[in-house]
C-alpha positions in Angstrom: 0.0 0.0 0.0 3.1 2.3 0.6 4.6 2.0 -2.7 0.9 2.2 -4.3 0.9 5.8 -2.3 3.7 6.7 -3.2 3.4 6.0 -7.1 0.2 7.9 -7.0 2.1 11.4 -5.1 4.4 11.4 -7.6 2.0 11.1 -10.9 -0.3 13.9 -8.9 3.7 15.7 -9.0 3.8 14.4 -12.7 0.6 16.4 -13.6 1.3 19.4 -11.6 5.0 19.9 -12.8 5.8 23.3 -15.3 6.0 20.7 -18.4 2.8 19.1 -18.0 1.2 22.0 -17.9 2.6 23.9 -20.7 2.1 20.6 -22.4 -1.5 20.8 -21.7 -2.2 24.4 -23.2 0.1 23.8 -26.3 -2.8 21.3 -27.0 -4.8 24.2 -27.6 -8.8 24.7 -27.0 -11.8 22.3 -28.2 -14.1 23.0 -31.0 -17.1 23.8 -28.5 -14.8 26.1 -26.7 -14.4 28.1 -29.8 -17.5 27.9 -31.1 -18.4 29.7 -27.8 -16.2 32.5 -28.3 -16.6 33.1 -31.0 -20.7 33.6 -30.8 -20.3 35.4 -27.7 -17.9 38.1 -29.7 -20.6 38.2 -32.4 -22.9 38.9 -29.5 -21.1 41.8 -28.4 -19.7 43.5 -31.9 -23.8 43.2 -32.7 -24.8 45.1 -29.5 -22.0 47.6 -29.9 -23.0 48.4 -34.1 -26.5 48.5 -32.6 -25.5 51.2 -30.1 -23.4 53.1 -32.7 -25.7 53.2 -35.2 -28.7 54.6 -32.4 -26.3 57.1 -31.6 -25.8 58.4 -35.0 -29.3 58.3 -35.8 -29.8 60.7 -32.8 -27.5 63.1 -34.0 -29.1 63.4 -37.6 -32.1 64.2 -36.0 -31.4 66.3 -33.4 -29.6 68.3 -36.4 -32.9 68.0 -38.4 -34.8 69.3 -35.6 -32.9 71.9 -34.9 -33.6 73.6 -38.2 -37.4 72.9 -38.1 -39.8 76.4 -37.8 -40.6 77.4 -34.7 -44.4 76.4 -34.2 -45.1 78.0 -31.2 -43.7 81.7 -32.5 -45.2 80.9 -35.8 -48.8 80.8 -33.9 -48.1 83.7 -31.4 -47.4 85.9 -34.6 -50.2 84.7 -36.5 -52.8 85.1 -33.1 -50.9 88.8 -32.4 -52.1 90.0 -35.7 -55.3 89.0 -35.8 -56.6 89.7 -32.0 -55.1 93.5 -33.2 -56.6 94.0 -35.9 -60.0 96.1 -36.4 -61.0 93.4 -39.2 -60.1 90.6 -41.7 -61.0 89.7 -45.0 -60.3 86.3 -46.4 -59.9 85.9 -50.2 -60.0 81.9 -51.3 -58.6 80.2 -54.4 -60.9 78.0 -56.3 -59.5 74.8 -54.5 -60.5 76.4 -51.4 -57.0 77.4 -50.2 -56.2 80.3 -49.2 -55.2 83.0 -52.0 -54.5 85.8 -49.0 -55.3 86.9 -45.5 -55.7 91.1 -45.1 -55.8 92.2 -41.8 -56.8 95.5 -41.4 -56.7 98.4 -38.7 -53.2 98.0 -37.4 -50.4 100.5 -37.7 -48.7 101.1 -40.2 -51.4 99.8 -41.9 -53.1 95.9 -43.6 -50.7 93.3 -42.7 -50.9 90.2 -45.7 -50.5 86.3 -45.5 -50.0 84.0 -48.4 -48.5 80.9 -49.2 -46.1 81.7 -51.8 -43.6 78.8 -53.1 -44.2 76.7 -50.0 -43.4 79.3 -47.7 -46.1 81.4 -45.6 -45.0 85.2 -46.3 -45.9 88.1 -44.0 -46.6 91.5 -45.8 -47.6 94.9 -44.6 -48.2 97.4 -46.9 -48.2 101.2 -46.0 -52.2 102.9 -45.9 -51.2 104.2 -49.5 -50.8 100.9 -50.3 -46.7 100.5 -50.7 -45.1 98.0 -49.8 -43.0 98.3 -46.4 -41.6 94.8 -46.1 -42.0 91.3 -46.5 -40.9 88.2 -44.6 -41.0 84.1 -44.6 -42.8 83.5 -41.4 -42.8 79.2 -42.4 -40.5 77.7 -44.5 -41.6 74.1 -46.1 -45.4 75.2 -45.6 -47.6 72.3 -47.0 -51.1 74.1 -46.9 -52.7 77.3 -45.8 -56.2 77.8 -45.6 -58.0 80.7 -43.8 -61.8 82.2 -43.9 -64.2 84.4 -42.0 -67.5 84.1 -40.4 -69.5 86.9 -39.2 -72.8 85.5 -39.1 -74.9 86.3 -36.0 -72.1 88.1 -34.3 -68.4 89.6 -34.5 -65.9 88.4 -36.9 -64.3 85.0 -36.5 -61.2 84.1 -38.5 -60.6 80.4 -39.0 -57.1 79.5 -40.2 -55.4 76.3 -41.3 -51.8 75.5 -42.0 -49.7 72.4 -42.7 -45.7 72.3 -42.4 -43.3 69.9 -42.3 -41.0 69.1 -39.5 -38.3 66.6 -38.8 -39.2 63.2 -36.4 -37.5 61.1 -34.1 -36.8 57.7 -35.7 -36.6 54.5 -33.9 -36.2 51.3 -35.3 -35.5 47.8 -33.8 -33.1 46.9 -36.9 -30.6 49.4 -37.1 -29.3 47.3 -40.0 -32.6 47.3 -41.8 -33.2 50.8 -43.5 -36.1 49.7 -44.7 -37.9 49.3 -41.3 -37.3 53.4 -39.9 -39.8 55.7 -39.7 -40.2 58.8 -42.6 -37.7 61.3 -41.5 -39.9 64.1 -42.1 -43.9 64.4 -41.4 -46.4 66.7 -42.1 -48.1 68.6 -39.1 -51.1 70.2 -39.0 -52.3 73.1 -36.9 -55.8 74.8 -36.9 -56.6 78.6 -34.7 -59.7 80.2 -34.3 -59.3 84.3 -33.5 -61.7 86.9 -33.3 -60.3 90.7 -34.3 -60.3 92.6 -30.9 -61.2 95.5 -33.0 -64.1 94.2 -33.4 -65.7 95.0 -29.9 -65.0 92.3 -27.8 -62.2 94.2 -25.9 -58.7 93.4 -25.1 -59.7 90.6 -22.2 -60.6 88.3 -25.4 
């Protein structure tokens, strides 16, 4: 039993000992072993395209939507003019858009709106009727519609306009074009205003 003892310590030494060892990882690793690695490197080079593709999506739009118009300035321009003025007149085009929008009673004198080109151009002409200045108030403009009412009671101006503006894609295959979103829509906006001139007051 000694000798059986003994033979066994020094194969355990045998197996433990520098060569064995290095004789052991020259063999190299299995095929399963590999096949591992390898699909767990896939794994991670897939996540990390995934991530780097997100991240440059975000930046194309965030630089897309920082040159969209300003809707809310756009609307508190368009209500300004309208609540000042003393009266409106709405002039259509035979496919019911809107040919121009005078506004009337406001210093230095009619103030005009119309969709020229795809843009939504502010005018205001001189009492005489010269021209004082003009201005793009919304670039890429889709649509402009606008009318009056005045049936039964004060003057209501109803106004319609379409724009387009840049949106946040997202898409669960980055590496299928294909599958994003539009990277433009078209947005819609309606107001209802009543001239203040038109004796309602200024708490209208």
């Amino acid at each position: 039993m000694t000798g059986t003892h003994a033979l066994d310590g020094e194969r355990a030494e045998a197996a433990d000992s520098p060569g064995a060892r290095r004789s052991r990882w020259e063999e190299g690793f299995t095929l399963l072993e590999l096949m591992v690695s390898m699909l767990l490197m896939a794994v991670a080079v897939t996540i990390a395209a995934e991530l780097l593709g997100e991240t440059q999506q975000m930046l194309v739009d965030a630089g897309r939507e920082a040159l969209d118009p300003p809707a809310a300035l756009i609307a508190k321009l368009l209500r300004a003019d309208v609540q000042g003025a003393a009266g409106a007149v709405a002039a259509q085009n035979p496919d019911l858009s809107c040919a121009f929008l005078e506004l009337a009673g406001r210093p230095p004198g009619p103030i005009f709106y119309r969709l020229v080109a795809g843009n939504l151009v502010r005018s205001v002409l001189a009492a005489d009727g010269t021209p004082l200045g003009s201005a793009v108030l919304l670039r890429g403009a889709t649509a402009f519609h606008c009318a009056t009412s005045s049936v039964g009671g004060p003057t209501v101006v109803l106004l319609d306009y379409g724009y387009r503006r840049s949106r946040t894609r997202r898409s669960p295959l980055m590496l299928v074009p294909s599958l994003w979103a539009p990277a433009r829509e078209v947005v819609h906006e309606s107001l209802i205003l009543t001239p203040r001139g038109a004796g309602l007051g200024a708490s209208w």
